[in-house]
C-alpha positions, 0 to 999 in steps of 0.5 A, spaced: 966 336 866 962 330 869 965 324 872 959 319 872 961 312 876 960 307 881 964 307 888 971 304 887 971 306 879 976 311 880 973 317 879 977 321 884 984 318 882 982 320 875 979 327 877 987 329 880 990 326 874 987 330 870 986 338 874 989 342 880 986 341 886 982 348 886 978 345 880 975 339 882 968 340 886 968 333 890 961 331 894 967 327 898 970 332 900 966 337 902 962 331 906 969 331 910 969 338 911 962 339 914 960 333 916 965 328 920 968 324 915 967 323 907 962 317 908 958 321 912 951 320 908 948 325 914 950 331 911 949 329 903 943 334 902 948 340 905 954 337 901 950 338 895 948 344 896 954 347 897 957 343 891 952 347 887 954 354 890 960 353 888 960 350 881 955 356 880 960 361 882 966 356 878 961 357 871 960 364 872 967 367 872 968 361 867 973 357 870 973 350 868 971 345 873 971 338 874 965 334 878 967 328 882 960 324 885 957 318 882 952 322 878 948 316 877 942 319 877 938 323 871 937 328 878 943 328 880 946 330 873 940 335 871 942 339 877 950 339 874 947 341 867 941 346 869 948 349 872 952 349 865 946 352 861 945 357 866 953 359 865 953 358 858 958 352 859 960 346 855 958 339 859 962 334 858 960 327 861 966 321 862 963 315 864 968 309 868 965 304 866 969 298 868 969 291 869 964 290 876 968 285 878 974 290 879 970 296 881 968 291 887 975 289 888 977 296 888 971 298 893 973 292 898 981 294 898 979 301 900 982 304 907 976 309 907 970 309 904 968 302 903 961 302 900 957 296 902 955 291 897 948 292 896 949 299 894 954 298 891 951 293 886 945 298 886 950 303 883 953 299 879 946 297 876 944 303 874 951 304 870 949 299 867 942 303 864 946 310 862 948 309 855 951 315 851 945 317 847 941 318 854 946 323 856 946 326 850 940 326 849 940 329 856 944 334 854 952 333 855 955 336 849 961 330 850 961 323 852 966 319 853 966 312 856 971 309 859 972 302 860 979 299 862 985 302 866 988 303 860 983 307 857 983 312 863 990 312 864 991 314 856 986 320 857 988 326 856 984 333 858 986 339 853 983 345 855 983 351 850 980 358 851 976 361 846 977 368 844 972 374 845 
């Protein structure tokens, strides 16, 4: 499972609504474990790295695993679902796709990690071009776009295990 969204949408909050911490694969917070701070943009290219390790080991011993990043880019996405495929996984993309002028108020009321305006009106505009056909069409099997508080907060995840 994919998050897909810009910085403030709630993509985190989300990620721990949903799944035991041991599931959740955050690009945040393997910066913060390799570099000095979630924000630390130096050590991304590792963060990634060991991001796509450990999904790849998740995968294949068939554990569910939710990514947290912005997956804002068709780059960024391909990596996720090469990986999937690879597995034999189901790619599922949920999209925050929230008002900007929330995800702007959100961004600003952060501790930590307040992402600079211009970025994140980059971010933000490159939302606003991923359309649910183009992520299918990229390869998610599920796409499911949110777009209100409420509608995240009434997501529900039911898992089910298949029988071999």
């Amino acid at each position: 499972m994919v998050l897909i969204g810009p910085a403030g949408s709630g993509k985190s909050t989300l990620a721990t609504s949903l799944f035991p911490a041991d599931a959740i694969l955050s690009s945040d917070a393997i910066r913060a474990r390799i570099g000095s701070g979630e924000a630390d943009q130096s050590v991304t290219g590792a963060a990634f790295a060991a991001l796509h390790r450990t999904l790849e080991q998740r995968l294949g011993g068939g554990q569910t695993t939710l990514v947290d990043a912005t997956s804002l880019t068709p780059a960024a996405r391909r990596a996720l679902l090469d990986r999937a495929g690879r597995a034999g996984a189901t790619a599922v993309a949920l999209v925050l796709d929230l008002p900007p002028e929330l995800v702007r108020d959100r961004n600003a009321a952060r501790i930590a990690r307040v992402v600079p305006a211009p970025a994140l009106t980059r971010q933000l505009e490159m939302l606003g071009s991923i359309t649910d056909a183009l992520l299918r069409n990229e390869g998610f099997a599920v796409v499911r776009r949110l777009r209100s508080p409420a509608e995240i907060a009434a997501l529900r995840v039911v898992l089910s295990q298949s029988s071999a």
